[in-house]
PDB file of N, CA, C, O and CB in Angstrom:
ATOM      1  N   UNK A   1      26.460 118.109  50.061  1.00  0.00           N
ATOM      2  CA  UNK A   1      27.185 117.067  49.375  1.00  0.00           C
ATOM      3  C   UNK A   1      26.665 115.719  49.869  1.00  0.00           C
ATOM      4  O   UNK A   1      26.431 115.605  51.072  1.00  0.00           O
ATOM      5  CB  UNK A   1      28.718 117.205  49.604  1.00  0.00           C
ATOM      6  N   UNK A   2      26.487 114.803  49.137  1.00  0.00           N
ATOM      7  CA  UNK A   2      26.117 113.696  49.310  1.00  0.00           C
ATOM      8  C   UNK A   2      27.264 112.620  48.903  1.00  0.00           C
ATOM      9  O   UNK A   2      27.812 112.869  47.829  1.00  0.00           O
ATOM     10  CB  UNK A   2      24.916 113.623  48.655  1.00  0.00           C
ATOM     11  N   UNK A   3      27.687 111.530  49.551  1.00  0.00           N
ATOM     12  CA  UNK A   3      28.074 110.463  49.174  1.00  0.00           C
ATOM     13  C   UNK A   3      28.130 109.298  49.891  1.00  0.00           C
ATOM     14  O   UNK A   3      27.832 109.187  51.081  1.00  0.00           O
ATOM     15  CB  UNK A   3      28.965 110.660  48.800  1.00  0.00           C
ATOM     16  N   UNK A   4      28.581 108.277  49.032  1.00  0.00           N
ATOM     17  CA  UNK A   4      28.212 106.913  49.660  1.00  0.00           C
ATOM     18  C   UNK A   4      29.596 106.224  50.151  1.00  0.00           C
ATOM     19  O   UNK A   4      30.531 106.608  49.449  1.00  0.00           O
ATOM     20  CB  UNK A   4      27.392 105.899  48.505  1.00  0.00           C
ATOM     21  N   UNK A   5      29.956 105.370  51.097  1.00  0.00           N
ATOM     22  CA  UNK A   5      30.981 104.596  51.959  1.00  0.00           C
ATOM     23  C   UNK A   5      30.786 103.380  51.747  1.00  0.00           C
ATOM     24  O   UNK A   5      29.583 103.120  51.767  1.00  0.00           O
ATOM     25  CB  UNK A   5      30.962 104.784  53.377  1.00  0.00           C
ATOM     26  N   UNK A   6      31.518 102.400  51.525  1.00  0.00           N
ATOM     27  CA  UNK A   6      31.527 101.360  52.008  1.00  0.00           C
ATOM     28  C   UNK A   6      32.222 100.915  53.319  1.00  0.00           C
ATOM     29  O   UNK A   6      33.444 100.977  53.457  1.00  0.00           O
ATOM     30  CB  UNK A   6      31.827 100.820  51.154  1.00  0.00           C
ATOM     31  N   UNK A   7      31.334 100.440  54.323  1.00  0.00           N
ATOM     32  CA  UNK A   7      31.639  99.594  55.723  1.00  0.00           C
ATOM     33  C   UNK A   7      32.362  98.345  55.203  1.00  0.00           C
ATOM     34  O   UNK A   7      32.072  97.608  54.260  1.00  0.00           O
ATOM     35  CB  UNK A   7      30.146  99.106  56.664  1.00  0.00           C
ATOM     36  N   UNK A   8      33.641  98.297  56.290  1.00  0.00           N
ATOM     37  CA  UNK A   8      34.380  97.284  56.933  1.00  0.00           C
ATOM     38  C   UNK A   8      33.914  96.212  57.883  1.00  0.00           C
ATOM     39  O   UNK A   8      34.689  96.460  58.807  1.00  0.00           O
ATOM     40  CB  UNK A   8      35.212  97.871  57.521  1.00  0.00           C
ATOM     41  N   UNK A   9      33.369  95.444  58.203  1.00  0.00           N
ATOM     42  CA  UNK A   9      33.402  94.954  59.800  1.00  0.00           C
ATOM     43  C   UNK A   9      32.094  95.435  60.226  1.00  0.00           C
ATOM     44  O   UNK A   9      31.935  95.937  61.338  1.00  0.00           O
ATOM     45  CB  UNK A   9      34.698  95.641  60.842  1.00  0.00           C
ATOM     46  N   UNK A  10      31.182  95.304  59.407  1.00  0.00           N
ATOM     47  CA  UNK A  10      29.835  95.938  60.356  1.00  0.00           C
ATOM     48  C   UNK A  10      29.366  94.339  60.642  1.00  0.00           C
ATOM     49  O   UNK A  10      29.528  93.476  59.778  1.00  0.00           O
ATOM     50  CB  UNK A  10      28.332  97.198  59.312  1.00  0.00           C
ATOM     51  N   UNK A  11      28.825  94.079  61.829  1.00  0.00           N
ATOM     52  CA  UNK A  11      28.454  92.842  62.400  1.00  0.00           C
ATOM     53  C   UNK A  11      27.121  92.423  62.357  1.00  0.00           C
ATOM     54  O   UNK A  11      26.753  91.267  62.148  1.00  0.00           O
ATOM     55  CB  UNK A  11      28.794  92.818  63.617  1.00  0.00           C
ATOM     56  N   UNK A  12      25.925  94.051  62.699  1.00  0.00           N
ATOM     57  CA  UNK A  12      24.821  93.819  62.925  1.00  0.00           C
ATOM     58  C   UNK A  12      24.075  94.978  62.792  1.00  0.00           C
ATOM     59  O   UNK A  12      24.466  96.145  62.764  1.00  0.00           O
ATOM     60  CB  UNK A  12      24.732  93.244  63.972  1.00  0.00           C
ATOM     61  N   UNK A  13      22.957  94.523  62.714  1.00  0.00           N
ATOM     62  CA  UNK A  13      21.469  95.782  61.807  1.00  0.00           C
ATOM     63  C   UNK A  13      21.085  96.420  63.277  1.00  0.00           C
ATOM     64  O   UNK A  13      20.183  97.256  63.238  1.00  0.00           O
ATOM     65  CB  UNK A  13      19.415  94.675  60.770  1.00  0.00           C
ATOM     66  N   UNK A  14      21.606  96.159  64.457  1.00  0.00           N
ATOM     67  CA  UNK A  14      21.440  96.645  65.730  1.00  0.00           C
ATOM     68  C   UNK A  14      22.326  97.998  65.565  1.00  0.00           C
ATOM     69  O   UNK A  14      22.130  99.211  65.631  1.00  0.00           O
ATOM     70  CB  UNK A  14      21.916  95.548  66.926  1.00  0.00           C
ATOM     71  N   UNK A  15      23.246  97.249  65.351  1.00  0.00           N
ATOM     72  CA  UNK A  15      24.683  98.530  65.125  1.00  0.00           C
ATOM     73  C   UNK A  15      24.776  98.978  64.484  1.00  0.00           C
ATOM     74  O   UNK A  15      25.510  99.959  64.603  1.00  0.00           O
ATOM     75  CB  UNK A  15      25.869  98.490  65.038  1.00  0.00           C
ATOM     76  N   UNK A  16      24.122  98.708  63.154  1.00  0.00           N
ATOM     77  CA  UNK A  16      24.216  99.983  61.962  1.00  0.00           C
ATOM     78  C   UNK A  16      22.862 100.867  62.716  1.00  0.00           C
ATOM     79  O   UNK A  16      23.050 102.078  62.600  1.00  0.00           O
ATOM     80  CB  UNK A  16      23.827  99.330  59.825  1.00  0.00           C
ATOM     81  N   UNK A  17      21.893 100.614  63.263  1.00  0.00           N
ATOM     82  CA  UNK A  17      21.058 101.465  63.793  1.00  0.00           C
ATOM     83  C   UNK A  17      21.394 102.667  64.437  1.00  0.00           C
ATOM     84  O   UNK A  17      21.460 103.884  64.268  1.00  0.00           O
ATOM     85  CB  UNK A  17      20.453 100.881  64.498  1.00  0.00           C
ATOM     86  N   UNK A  18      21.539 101.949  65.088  1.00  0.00           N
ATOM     87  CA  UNK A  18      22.766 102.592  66.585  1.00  0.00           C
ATOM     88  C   UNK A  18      23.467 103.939  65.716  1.00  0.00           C
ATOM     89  O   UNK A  18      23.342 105.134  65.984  1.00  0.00           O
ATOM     90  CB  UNK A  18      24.584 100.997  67.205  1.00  0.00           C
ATOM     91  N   UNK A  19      24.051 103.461  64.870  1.00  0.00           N
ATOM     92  CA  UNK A  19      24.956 104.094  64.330  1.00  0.00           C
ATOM     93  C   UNK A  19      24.292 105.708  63.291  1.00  0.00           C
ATOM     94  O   UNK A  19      24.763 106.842  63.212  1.00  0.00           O
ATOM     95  CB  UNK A  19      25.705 102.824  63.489  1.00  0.00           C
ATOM     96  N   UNK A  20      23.094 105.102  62.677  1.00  0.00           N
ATOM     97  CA  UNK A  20      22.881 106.162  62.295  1.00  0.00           C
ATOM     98  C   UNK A  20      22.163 107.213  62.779  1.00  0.00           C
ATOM     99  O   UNK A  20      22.053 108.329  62.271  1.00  0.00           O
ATOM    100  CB  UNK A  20      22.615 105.976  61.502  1.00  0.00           C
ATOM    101  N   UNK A  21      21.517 106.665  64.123  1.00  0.00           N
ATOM    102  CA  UNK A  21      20.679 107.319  64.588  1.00  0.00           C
ATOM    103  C   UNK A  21      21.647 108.044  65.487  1.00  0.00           C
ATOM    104  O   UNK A  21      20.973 108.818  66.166  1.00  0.00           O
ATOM    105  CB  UNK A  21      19.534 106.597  65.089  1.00  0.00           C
ATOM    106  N   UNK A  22      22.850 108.136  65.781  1.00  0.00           N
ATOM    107  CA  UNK A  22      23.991 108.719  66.409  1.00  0.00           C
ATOM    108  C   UNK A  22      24.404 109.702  64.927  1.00  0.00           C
ATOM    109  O   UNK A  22      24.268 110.923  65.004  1.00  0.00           O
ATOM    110  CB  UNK A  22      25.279 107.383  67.053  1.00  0.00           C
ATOM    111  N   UNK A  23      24.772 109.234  63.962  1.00  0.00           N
ATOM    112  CA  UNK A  23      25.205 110.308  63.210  1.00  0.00           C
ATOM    113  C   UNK A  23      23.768 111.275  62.918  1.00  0.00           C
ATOM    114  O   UNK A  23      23.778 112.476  63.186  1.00  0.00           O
ATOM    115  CB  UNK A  23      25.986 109.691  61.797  1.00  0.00           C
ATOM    116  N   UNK A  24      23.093 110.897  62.598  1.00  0.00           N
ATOM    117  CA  UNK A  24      21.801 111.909  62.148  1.00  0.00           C
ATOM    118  C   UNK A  24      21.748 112.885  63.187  1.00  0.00           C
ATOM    119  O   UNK A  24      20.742 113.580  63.052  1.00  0.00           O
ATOM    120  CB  UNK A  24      20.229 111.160  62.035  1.00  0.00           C
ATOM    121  N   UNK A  25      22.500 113.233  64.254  1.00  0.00           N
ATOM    122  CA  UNK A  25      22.602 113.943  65.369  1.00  0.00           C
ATOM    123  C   UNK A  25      23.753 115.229  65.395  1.00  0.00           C
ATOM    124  O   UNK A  25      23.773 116.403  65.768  1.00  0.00           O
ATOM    125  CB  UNK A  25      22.862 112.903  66.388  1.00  0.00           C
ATOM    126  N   UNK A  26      24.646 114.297  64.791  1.00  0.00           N
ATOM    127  CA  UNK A  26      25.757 114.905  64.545  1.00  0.00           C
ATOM    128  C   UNK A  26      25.765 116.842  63.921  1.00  0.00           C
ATOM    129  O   UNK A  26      25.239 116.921  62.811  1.00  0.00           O
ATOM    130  CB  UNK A  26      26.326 113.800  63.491  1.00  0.00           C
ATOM    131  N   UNK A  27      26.082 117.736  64.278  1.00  0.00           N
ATOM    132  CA  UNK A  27      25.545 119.152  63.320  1.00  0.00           C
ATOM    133  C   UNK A  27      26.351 118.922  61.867  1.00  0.00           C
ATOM    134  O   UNK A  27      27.508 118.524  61.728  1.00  0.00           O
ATOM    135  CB  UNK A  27      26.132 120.985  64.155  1.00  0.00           C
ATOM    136  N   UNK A  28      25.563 119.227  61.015  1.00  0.00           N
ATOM    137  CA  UNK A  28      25.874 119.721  60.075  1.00  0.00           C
ATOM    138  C   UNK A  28      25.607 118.566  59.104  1.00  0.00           C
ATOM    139  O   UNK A  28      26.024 118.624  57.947  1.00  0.00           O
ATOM    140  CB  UNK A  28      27.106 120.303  60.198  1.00  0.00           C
ATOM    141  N   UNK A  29      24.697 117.187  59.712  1.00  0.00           N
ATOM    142  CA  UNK A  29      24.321 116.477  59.046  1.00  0.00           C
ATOM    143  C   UNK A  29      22.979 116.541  58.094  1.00  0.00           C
ATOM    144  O   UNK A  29      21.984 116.827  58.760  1.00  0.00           O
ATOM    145  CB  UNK A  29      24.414 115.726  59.752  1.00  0.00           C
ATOM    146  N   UNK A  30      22.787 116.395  57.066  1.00  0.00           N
ATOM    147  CA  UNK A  30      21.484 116.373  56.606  1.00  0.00           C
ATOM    148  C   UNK A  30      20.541 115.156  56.536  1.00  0.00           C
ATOM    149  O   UNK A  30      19.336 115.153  56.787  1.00  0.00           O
ATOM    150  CB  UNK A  30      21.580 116.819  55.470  1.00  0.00           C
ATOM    151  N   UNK A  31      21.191 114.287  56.210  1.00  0.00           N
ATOM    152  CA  UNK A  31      20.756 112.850  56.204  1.00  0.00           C
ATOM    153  C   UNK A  31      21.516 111.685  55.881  1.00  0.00           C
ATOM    154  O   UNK A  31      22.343 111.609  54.973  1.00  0.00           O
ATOM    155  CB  UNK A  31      19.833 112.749  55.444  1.00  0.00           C
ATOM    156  N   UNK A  32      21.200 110.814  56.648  1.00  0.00           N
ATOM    157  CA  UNK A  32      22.407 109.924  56.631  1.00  0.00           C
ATOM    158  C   UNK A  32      21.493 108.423  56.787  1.00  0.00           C
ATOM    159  O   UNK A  32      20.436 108.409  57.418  1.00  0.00           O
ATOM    160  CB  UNK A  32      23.684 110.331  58.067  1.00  0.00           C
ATOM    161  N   UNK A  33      22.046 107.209  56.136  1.00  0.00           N
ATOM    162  CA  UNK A  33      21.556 105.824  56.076  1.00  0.00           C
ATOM    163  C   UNK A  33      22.584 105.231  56.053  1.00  0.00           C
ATOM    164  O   UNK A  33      23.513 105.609  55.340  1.00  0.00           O
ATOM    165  CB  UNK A  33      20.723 105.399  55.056  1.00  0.00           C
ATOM    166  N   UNK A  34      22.666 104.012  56.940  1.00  0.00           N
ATOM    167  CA  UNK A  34      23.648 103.073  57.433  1.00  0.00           C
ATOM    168  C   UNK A  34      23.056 101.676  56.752  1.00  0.00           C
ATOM    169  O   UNK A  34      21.827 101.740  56.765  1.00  0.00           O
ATOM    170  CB  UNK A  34      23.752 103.076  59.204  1.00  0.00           C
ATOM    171  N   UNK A  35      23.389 100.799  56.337  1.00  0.00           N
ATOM    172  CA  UNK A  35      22.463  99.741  55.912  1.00  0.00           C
ATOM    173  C   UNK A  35      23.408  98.797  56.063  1.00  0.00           C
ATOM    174  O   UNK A  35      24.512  99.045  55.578  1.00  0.00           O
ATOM    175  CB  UNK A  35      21.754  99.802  54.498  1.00  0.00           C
ATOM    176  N   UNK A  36      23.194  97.463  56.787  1.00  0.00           N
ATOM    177  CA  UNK A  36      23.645  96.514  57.357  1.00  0.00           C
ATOM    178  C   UNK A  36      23.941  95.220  56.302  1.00  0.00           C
ATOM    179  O   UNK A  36      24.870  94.413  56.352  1.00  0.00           O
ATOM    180  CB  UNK A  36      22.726  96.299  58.429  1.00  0.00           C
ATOM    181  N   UNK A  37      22.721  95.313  55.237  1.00  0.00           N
ATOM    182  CA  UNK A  37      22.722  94.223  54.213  1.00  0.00           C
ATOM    183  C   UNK A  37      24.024  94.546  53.398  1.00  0.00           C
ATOM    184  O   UNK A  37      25.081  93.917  53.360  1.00  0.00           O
ATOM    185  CB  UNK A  37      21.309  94.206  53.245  1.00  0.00           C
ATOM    186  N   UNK A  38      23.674  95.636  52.793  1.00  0.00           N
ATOM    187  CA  UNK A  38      25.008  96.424  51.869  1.00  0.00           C
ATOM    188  C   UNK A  38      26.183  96.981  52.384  1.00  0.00           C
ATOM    189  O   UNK A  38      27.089  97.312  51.618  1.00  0.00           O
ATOM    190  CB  UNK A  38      24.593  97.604  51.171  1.00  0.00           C
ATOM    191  N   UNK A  39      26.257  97.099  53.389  1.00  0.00           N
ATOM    192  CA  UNK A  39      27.811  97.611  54.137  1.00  0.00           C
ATOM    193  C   UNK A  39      27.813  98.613  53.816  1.00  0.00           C
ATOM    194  O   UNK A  39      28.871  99.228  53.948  1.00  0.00           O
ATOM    195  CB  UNK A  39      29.225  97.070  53.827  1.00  0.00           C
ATOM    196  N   UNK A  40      26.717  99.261  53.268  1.00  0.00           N
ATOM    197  CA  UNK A  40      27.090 100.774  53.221  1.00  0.00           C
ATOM    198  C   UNK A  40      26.613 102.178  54.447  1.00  0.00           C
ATOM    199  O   UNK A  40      25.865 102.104  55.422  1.00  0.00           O
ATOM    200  CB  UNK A  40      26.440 101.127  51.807  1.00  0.00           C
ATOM    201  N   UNK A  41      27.121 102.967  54.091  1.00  0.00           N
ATOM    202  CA  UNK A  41      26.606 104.328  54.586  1.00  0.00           C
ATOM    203  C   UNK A  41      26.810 105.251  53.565  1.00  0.00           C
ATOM    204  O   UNK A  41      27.806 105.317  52.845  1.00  0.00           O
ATOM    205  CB  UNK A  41      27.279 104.849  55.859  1.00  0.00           C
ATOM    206  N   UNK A  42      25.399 106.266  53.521  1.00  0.00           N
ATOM    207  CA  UNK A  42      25.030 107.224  52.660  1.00  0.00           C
ATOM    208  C   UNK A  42      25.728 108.317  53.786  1.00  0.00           C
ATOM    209  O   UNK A  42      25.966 108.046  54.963  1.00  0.00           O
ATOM    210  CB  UNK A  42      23.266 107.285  52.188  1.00  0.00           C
ATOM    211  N   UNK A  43      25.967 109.502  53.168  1.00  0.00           N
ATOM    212  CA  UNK A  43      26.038 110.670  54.046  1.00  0.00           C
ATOM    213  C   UNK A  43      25.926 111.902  53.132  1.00  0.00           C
ATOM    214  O   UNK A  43      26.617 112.304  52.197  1.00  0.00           O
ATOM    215  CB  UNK A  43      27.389 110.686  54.912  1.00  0.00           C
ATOM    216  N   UNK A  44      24.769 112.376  53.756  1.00  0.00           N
ATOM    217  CA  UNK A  44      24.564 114.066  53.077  1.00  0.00           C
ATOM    218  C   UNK A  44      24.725 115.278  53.996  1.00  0.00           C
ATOM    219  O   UNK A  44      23.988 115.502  54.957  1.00  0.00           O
ATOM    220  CB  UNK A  44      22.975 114.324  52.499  1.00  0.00           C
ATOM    221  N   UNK A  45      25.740 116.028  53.620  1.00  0.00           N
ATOM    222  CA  UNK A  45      26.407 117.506  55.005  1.00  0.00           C
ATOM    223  C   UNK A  45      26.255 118.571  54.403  1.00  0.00           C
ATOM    224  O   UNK A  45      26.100 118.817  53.207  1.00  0.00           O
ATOM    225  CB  UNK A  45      28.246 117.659  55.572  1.00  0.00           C
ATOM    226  N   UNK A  46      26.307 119.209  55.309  1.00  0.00           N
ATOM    227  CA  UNK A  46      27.004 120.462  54.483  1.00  0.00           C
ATOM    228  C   UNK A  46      28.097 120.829  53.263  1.00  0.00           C
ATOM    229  O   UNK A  46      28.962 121.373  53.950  1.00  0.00           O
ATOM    230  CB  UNK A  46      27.523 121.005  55.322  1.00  0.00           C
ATOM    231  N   UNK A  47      28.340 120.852  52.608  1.00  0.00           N
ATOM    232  CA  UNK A  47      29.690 121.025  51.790  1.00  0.00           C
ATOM    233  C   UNK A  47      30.835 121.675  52.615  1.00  0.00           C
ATOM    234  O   UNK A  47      32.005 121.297  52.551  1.00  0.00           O
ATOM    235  CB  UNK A  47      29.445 121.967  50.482  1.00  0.00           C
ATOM    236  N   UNK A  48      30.314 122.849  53.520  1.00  0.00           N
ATOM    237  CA  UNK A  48      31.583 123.307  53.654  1.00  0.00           C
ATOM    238  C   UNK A  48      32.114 122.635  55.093  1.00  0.00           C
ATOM    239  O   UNK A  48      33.222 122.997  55.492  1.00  0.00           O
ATOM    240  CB  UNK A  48      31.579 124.952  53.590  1.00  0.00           C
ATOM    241  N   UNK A  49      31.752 122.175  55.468  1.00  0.00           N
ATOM    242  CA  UNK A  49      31.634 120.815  56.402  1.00  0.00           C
ATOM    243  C   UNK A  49      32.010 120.032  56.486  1.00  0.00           C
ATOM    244  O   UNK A  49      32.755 119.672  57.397  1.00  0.00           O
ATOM    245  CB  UNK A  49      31.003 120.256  56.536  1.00  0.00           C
ATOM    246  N   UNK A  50      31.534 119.213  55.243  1.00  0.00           N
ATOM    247  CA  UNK A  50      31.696 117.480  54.742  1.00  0.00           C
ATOM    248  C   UNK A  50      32.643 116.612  55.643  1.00  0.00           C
ATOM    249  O   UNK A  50      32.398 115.629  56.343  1.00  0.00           O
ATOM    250  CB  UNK A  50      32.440 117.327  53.096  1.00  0.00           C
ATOM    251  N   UNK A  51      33.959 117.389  55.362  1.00  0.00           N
ATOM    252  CA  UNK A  51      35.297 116.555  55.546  1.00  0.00           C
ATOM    253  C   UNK A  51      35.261 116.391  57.373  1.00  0.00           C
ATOM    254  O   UNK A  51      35.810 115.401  57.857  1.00  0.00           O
ATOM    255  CB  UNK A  51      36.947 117.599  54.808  1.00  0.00           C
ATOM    256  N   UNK A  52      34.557 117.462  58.337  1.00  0.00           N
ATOM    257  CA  UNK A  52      34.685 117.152  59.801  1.00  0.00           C
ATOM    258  C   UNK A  52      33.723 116.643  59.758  1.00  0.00           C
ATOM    259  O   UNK A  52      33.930 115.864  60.689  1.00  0.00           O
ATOM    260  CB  UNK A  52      34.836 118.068  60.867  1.00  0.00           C
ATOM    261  N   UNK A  53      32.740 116.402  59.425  1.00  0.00           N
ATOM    262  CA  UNK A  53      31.407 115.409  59.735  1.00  0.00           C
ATOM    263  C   UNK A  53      31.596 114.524  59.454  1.00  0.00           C
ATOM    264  O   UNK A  53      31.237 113.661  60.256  1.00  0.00           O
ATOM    265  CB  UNK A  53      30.225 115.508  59.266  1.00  0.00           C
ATOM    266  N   UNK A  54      32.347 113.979  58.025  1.00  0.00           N
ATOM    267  CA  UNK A  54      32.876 112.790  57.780  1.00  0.00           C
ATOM    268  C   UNK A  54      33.730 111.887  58.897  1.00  0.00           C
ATOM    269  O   UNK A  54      33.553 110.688  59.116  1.00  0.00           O
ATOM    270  CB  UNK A  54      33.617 113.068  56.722  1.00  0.00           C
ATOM    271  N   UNK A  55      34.794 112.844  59.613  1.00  0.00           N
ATOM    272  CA  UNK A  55      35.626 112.620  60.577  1.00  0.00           C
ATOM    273  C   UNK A  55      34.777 112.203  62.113  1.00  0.00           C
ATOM    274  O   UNK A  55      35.207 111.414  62.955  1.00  0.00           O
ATOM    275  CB  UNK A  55      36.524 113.941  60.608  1.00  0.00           C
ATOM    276  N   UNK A  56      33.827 112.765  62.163  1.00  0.00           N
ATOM    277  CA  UNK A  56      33.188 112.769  63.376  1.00  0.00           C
ATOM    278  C   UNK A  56      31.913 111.832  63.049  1.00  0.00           C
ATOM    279  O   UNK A  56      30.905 111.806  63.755  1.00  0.00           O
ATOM    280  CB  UNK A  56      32.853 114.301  63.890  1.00  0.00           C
ATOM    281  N   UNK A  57      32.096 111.079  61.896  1.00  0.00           N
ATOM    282  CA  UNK A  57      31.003 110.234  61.421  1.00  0.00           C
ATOM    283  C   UNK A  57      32.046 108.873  61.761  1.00  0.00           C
ATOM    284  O   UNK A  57      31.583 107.833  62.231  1.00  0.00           O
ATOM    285  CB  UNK A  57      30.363 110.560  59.586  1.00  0.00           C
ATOM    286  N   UNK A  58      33.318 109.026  61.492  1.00  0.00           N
ATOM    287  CA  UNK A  58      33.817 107.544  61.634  1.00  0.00           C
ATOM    288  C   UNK A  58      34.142 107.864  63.059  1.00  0.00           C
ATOM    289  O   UNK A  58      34.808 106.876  63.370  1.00  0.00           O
ATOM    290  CB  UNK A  58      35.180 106.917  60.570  1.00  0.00           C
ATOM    291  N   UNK A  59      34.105 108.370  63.760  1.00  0.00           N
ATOM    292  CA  UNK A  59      34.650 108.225  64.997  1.00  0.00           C
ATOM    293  C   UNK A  59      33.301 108.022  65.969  1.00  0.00           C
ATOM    294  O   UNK A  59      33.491 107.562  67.094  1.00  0.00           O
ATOM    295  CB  UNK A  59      35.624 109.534  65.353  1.00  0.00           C
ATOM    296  N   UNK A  60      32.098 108.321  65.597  1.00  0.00           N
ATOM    297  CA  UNK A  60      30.898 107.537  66.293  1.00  0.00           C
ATOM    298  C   UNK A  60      30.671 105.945  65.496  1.00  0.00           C
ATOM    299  O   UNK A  60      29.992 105.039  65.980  1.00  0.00           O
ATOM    300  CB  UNK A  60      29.330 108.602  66.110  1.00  0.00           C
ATOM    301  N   UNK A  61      31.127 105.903  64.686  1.00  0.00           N
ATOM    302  CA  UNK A  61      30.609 104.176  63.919  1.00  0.00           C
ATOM    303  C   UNK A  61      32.133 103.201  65.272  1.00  0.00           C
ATOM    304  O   UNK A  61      32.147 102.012  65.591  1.00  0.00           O
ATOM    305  CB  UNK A  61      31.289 103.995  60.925  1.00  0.00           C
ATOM    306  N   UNK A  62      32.982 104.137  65.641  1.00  0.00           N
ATOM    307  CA  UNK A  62      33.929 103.170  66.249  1.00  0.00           C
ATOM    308  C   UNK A  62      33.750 103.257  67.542  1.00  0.00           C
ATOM    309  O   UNK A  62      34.659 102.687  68.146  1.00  0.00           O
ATOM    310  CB  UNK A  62      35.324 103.351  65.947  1.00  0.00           C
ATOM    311  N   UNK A  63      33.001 103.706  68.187  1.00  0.00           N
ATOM    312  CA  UNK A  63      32.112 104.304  69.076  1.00  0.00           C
ATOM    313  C   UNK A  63      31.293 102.888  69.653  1.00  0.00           C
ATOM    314  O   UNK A  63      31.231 102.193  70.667  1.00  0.00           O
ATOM    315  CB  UNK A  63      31.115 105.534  68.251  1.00  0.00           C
ATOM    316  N   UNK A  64      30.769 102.967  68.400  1.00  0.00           N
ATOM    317  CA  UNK A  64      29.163 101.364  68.067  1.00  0.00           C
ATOM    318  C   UNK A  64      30.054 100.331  68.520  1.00  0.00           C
ATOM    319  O   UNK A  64      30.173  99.697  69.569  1.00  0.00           O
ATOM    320  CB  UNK A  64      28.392 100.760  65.832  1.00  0.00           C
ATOM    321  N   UNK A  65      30.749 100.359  67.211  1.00  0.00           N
ATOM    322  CA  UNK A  65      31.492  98.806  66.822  1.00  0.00           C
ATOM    323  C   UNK A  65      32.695  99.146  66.709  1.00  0.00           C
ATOM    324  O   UNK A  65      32.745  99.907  65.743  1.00  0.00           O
ATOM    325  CB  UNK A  65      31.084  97.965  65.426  1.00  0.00           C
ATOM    326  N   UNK A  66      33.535  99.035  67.077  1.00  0.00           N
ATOM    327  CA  UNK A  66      35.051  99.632  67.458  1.00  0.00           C
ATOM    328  C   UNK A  66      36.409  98.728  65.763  1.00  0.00           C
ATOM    329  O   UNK A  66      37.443  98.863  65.108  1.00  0.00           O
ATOM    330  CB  UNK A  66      35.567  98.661  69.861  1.00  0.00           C
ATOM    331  N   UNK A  67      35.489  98.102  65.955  1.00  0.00           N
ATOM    332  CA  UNK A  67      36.002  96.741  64.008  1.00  0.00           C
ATOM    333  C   UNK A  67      35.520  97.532  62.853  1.00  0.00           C
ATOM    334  O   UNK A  67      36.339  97.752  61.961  1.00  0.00           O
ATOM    335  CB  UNK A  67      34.742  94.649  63.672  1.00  0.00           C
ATOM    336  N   UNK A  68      34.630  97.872  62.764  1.00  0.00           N
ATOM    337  CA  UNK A  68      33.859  99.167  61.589  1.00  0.00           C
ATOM    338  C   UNK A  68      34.624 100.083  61.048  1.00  0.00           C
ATOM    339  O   UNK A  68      34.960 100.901  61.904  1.00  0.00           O
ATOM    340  CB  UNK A  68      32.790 100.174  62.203  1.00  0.00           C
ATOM    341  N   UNK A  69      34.906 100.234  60.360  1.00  0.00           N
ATOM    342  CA  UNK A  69      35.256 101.332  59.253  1.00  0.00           C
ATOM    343  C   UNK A  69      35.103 101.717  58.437  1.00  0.00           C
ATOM    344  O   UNK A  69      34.828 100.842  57.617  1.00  0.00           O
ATOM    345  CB  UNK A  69      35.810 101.481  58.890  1.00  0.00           C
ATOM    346  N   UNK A  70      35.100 102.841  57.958  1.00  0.00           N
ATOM    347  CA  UNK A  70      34.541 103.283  56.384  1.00  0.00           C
ATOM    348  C   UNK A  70      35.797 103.555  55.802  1.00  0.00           C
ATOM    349  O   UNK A  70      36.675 104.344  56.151  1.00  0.00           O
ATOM    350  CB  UNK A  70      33.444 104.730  56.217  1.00  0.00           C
ATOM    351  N   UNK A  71      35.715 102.543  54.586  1.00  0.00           N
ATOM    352  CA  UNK A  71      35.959 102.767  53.783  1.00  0.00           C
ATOM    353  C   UNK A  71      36.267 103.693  52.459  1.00  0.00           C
ATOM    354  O   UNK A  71      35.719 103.404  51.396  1.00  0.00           O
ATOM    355  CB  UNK A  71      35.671 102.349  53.952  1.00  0.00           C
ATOM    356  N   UNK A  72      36.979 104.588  52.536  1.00  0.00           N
ATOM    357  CA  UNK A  72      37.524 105.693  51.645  1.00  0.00           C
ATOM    358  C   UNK A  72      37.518 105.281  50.182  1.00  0.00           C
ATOM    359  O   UNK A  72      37.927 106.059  49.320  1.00  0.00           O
ATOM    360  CB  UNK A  72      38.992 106.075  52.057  1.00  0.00           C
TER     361      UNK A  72
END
């Protein structure tokens, strides 16, 4: 499954780095892009997955930048 987020409070292209190169780690991730210009984050998981990777995707972005959030 693939989908896209919009970021809250992202400050800097340091920290969206940070950030994805922490989720791309995460299991059950396939690929993931954080982008600092657009406030977004892409995320592609597993399907049967999705919803704890999602969970364990916002809880490393607050990790980074503790103001960050994704947007539902």
């Amino acid at each position: 499954m693939k989908r896209t987020f919009k970021l809250e409070d992202l400050d800097c292209a340091n920290c969206a780095a940070k950030m994805e190169e922490a989720i791309a780690k995460l299991p059950g991730v396939t690929k993931v892009s954080v982008n600092f210009m657009a406030q977004k984050m892409i995320l592609e998981a597993d399907d049967d997955r999705f919803e704890s990777v999602l969970k364990e995707a916002a809880e490393t972005i607050a990790k980074v930048e503790p103001d960050c959030k994704i947007i539902m």
